[in-house]
Residue, then its C-alpha position, 0 to 999 in steps of 0.5 A: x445747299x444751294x445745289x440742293x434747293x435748285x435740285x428740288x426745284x428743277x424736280x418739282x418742274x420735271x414732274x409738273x411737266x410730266x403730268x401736263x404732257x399727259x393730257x390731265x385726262x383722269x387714268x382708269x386702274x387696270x384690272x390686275x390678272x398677271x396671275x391669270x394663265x388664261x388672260x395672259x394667252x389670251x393677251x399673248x394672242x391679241x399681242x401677237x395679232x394686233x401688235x407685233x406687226x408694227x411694235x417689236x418685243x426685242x427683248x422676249x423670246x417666244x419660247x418664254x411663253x411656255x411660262x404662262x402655259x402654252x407649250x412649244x406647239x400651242x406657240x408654233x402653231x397660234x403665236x409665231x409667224x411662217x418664218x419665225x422659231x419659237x427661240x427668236x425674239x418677237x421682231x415686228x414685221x414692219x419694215x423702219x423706214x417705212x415705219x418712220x414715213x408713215x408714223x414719223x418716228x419708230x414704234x418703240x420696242x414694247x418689251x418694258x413698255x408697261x414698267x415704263x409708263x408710270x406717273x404720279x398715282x397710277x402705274x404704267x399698265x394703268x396708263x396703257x390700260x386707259x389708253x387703248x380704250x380712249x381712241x376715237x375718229x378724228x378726221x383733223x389728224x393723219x392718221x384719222x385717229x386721236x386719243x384722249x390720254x395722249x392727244x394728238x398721238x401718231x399711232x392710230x387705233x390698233x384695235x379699231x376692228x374690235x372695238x369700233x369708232x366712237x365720238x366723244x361726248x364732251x361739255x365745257x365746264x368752267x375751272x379756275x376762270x377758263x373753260x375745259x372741255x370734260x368728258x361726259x360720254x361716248x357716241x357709237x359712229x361704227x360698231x366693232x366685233x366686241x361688246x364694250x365690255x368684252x372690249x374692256x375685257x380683252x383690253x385688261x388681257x392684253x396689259x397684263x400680258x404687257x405687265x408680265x413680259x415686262x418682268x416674267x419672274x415677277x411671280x416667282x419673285x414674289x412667291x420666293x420673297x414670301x417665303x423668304x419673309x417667313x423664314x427669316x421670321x420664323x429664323x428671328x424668333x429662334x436667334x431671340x431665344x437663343x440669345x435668351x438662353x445664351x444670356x441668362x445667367x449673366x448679372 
């Protein structure tokens, strides 16, 4: 009983933990578009573009992508490098050792990332979701990026180009006797190529591709688990009646 209590207890001490280390900052939902063959490519591309040179998918094969709709010469020609082949894995183009003197650790292999980033109430393409839409310009660290969902974070902004540099708007707000600063806003210091809505848009494109490499049978999955529930309805009611009928005329 007492390995059981202090068990309990160590849980609930892991997840507050877990919960502070994430910031506290409020995690947005990410749209839902794994079922969306055109923003699965267009995640495809901009993983390709803006991730892949630092973050590998070790576990991802180019040529898997013909599930979301691309066919061997649409991947060649737009999504592989000079020296890839559509039946390698996704490799980073980043060397690791400079990769660790610059960042200070390996960027971790992207493969599992969005199963992997789950917290209390939200999923893992919820947090990556958020994210990747909460840097902003911080001269203090250096990298010259920081980020609200993950203060302090060693990865600078990957998509700086599209979605420009901002300034957060925040205001001290007092809670349980201490003051907290909270979000109220952003400030534009340099526009980027996108909108912020089309910045959004891009971004929910790129989680989704992150959630669909993550499990790409999960589609399938579901459609086979559906019909797999019918039948066994449809096969319940038939066992049920035969039982009536095997049963019937005994008292």
């Amino acid at each position: 009983m007492k390995k059981m209590l202090l068990g309990f207890v160590l849980t609930l001490g892991l997840a507050g933990a877990a919960q502070a280390a994430g910031g506290g900052f409020p995690i947005d939902k990410a749209p839902n578009r794994t079922n969306d063959m055109a923003a699965l490519q267009n995640g495809a591309k901009i993983f390709v573009n803006y991730c892949l040179s630092c973050h590998s998918a070790a576990f991802m094969r180019f040529n898997r992508l013909r599930d979301i709709g691309l066919d061997d010469k649409q991947i060649a020609e737009n999504l592989t490098f000079t020296t890839d082949k559509i039946g390698e894995t996704m490799k980073a183009a980043i060397d690791p050792k400079q990769a660790k003197e610059w960042f200070g650790a390996n960027p971790p292999d992207l493969t599992v990332i969005a199963r992997s980033r789950s917290g209390p109430g939200y999923t893992g393409a919820d947090y990556i979701y958020t994210l990747l839409r909460t840097y902003y310009r911080d001269d203090t660290k250096a990298t010259g990026w920081n980020n609200m969902v993950f203060p302090s974070i060693g990865m600078p902004n990957p998509l700086w180009e599209l979605q420009g540099e901002r300034a957060p708007v925040q205001e001290k707000v007092g809670s349980h006797g201490h003051e907290v600063d909270v979000l109220k806003g952003w400030q534009d210091v340099k526009p980027g190529k996108m909108t912020q809505a089309e910045f959004d848009q891009n971004v929910g494109d790129l989680v989704a591709y992150l959630q669909w490499m993550g499990e790409p049978a999960q589609n399938s999955r579901v459609r086979i688990g559906v019909w797999v529930m019918i039948f066994l309805a449809a096969f319940a009611l038939v066992a049920w009646r035969l039982n009536a009928a095997f049963w019937k005329d005994v008292k």
